[in-house]
C-alpha positions, 0 to 999 in steps of 0.5 A: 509093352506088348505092343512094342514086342509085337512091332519088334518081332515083326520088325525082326521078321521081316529083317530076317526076310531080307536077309534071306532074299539079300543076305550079302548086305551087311546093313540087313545084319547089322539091323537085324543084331541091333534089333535083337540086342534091343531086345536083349536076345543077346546069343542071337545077335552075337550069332548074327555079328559072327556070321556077318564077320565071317563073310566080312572080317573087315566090318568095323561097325559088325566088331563094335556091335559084338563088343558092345554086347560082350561088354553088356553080357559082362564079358569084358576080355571078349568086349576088349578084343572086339574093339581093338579088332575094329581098332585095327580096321579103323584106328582111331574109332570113338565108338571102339575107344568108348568100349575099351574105356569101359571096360577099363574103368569096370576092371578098375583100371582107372588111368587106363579108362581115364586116358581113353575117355579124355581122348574121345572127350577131345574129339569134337567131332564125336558122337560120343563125347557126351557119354564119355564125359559122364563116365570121365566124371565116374572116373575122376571121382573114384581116384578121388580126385572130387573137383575135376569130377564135379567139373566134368559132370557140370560141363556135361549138363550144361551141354546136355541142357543146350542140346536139349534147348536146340531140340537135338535130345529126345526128352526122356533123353535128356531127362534121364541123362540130366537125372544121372549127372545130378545123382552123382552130384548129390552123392557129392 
């Protein structure tokens, strides 16, 4: 663990170099943010995404970033309004929809949630479509509606199995999203 700290902060070290020398690439901050929120110094990430949208209000991957971090720092109003701010860059953005639908589902706002999970679910062209099944599943299963739920979270595993089997999920990947699917479904 420590050695994996000292390689961040050397990582982040020389991210913040560039910045200095080149600080007009917005790829640089949005490294520099996703490092610090890998480490978890959430204000300093937030710092970061706010001085990259205040040189470009139009960077949608900089409003996602931000609203990922409010959502994990469980400051869901903020999570939300970041989104939507991508949402409105590019409408349609999976990984700003995947947001919104958490944030609905953890204000308990279900159908909400629901509605915005099965749109990314059927996007095929989604990275997410994996992650926002399992959540549908979660979904489905607090309305109490058991069989859609279980549904949901077997075609989850068994497309995480076959994306395992093509080598497209790192291991402990696959292991830890295969663990997830079959907790839930032994609390069935």
């Amino acid at each position: 663990v420590q050695k994996q700290m000292a390689q961040n902060d050397a990582a982040l070290a020389s991210f913040r170099q560039a910045i200095s020398a080149r600080h007009e690439l917005p790829v640089v901050r949005l490294m520099i943010a996703n490092l610090l929120k890998t480490g978890k110094d959430f204000s300093g990430a937030i710092d970061i995404l706010r001085e990259e949208l205040a040189i470009r209000p139009d960077n949608k991957d900089a409003h996602v970033n931000l609203a990922q971090i409010y959502e994990r720092m469980n400051r869901l109003d903020e999570a939300a309004a970041s989104a939507r701010a991508a949402l409105q860059i590019q409408p349609g953005h999976t990984g700003a929809n995947l947001i919104l639908a958490h944030v609905a589902r953890r204000q308990e706002n279900y159908l909400e949630a629901e509605k915005l999970y099965r749109d990314i679910v059927t996007n095929p062209d989604s990275p997410d479509t994996q992650q926002a099944r399992a959540h549908l599943a979660h979904v489905l299963d607090r309305q109490g509606r058991y069989e859609e739920a279980f549904e949901q979270s077997n075609i989850c595993m068994t497309r995480w199995k076959r994306l395992a089997a093509k080598r497209k999920l790192f291991p402990e990947t696959y292991l830890s999203l295969l663990q997830d699917c079959s907790d839930w479904l032994d609390t069935r």
